[in-house]
N, C-alpha and C positions, 0 to 999 in steps of 0.2 A: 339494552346492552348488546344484544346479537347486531340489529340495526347500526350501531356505532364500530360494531366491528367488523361487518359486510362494509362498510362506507371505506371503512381504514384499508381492508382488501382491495376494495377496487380503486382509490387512490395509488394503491402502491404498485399493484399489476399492470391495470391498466396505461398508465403513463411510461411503467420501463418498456414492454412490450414495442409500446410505437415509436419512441424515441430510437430504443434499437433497429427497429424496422426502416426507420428514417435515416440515421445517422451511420450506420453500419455499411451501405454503399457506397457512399460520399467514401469514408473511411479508405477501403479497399479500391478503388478507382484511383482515390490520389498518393497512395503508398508506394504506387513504382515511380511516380515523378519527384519523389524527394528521397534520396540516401538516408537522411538521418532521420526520415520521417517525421518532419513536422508539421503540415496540414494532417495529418492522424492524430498528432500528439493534443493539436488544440479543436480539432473534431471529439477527441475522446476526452478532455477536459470541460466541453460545453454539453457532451453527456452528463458526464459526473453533476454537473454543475444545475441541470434541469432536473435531475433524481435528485437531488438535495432539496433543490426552490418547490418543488413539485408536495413534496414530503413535508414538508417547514421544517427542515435541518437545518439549526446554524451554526455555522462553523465561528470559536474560539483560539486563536493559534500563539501560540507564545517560541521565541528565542527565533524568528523566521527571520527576524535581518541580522541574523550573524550567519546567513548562507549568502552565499555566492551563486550567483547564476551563470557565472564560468568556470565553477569549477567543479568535476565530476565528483559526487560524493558515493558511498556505500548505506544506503541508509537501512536501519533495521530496527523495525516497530515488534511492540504486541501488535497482539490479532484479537478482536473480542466481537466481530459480527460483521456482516456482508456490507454494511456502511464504509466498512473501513477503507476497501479499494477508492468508492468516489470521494471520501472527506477526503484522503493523503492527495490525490489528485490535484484537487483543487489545493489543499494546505499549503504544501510545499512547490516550491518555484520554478526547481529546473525538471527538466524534460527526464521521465521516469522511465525505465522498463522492467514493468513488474515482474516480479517472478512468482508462479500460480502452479499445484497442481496440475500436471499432465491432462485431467480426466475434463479440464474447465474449455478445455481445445476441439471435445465434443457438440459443445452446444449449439445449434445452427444457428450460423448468421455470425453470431456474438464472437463464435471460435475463431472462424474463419477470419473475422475482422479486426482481432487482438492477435492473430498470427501474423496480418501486415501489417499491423501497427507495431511490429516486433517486443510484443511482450515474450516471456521467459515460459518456456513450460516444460515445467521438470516432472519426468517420472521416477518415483519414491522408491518403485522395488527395483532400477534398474541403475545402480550408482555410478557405472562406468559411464552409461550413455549423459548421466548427470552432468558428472565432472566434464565431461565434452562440451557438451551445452554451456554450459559456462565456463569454459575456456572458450569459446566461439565469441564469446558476449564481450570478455575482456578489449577486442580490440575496438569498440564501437563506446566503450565512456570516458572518453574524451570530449573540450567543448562546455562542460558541463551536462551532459547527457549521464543519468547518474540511475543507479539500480537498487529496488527497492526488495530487501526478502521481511515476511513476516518473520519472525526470528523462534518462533518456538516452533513453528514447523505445519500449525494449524491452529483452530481457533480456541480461543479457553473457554470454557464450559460454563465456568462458576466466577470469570471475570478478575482469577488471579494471574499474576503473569507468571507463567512457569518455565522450564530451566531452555536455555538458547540454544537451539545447534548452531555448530559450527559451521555452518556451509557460505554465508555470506561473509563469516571473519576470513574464510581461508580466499574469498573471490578477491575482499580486499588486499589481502596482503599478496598475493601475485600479484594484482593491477596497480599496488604502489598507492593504493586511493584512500583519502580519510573515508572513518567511519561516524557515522552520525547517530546514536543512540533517540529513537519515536519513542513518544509514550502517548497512545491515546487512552483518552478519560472519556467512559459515556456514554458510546455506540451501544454495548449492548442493552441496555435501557430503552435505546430508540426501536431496535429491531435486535429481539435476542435470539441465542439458539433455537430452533422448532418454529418459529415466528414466520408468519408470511405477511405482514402489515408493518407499515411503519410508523412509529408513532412521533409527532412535532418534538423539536427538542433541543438540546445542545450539548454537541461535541465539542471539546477541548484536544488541542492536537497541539505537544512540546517537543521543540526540539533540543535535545541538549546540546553543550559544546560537542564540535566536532575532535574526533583523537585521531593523531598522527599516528598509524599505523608503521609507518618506519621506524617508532621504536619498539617494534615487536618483533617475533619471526615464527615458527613454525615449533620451536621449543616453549615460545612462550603466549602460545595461544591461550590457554588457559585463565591465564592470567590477564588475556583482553578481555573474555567471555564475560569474567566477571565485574571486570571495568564496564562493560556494557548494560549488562545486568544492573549492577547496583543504580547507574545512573535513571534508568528507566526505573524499576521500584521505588527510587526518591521520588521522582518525581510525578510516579501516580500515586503517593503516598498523599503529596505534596496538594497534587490539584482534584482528587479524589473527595478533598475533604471541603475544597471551598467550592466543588460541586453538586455537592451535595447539600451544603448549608454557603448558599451565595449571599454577600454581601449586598 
């Protein structure tokens, strides 16, 4: 048992490690020669993409040809384990800018190289400089260049999805941009909380219909929140169940 779980270790360390080490220059080299950053965006998807193959993660994706790859979305997932960043990468089609905890902008190499790649880094106790940050962000999804927030704020613990903030409903409706309701099934199974190994597996990644955010406004946030919400709990209700006992 120890042997099988030393092997799972060094599968998982070992290959992000160099991949990062490898791919993180290239990154940051060619981020000032593109505005919207796209040799970054498909250097950081052929990441994603070798941590997944590397792992034996495979990826499931359901409702991905009712997106548009021209058109900028608001997308907003549960969160249930560090897998989650390279599956949605790779899952979904247009050109992402994650939004991640402030503190993920420390880590060498990694930080430095998802700050030219213009991912989002929010800090949590400081809401003014927040709200700034993403008003910054607004002018740039266009194109289909589209922003992704975990929606509960961080990861769930025990794999239930629990209640959304508000911060990516309020980015879509100043930017005028549909919102797209994630629901992953499964990651944390693969690689859970406290885990430093990952284990072969499969991820299922839904997206629901996308909602026109023009017919909302700022009185009736609430009332997307839960439009969001629900649609996401159907639907890991939904695929929870055929992932668990697959056909």
């Amino acid at each position: 048992m120890k042997s099988k779980v030393l092997f799972l270790l060094v599968r998982t360390s070992i290959p992000i490690i160099i991949y990062t080490l490898l791919l993180a220059p290239f990154i940051i080299m060619t981020a000032p020669f593109s505005r919207n950053r796209v040799p970054s965006y498909y250097l950081g998807k052929f990441w994603s993409w070798l941590i997944l193959k590397t792992n034996g993660v495979k990826l499931v994706t359901h409702g991905m040809d009712n997106l548009s790859k021209k058109q900028s979305y608001v997308f907003i997932s549960n969160h249930l384990s560090h897998l989650d960043t390279p599956a949605l990468a790779i899952a979904l089609p247009n050109q992402l800018r994650f939004v991640a905890k402030a503190s993920l902008q420390n880590i060498p190499l990694f930080g430095f190289a998802a700050r030219m790649a213009k991912m989002i880094f929010i800090d949590r106790d400081n809401s003014e400089k927040s709200i700034e940050t993403i008003n910054k962000t607004i002018k740039d999804l266009k194109n289909g260049i589209s922003v992704l927030f975990f929606g509960e704020g961080t990861r769930s613990i025990d794999g239930e999805i629990k209640p959304l903030k508000k911060g990516g409903v309020i980015l879509a409706l100043k930017a005028g941009l549909p919102i797209v309701p994630i629901t992953i099934v499964g990651s944390d199974r693969l690689l859970g909380s406290g885990k430093l190994y990952v284990k072969s597996g499969i991820i299922n990644i839904i997206a629901g219909d996308s909602i026109d955010t023009r017919d909302y406004s700022e009185q009736t946030i609430d009332t997307l929140v839960e439009k969001i919400q629900s649609v996401m709990l159907a639907n890991y209700k939904k695929y929870a169940e055929n992932h668990l006992n697959p056909s």
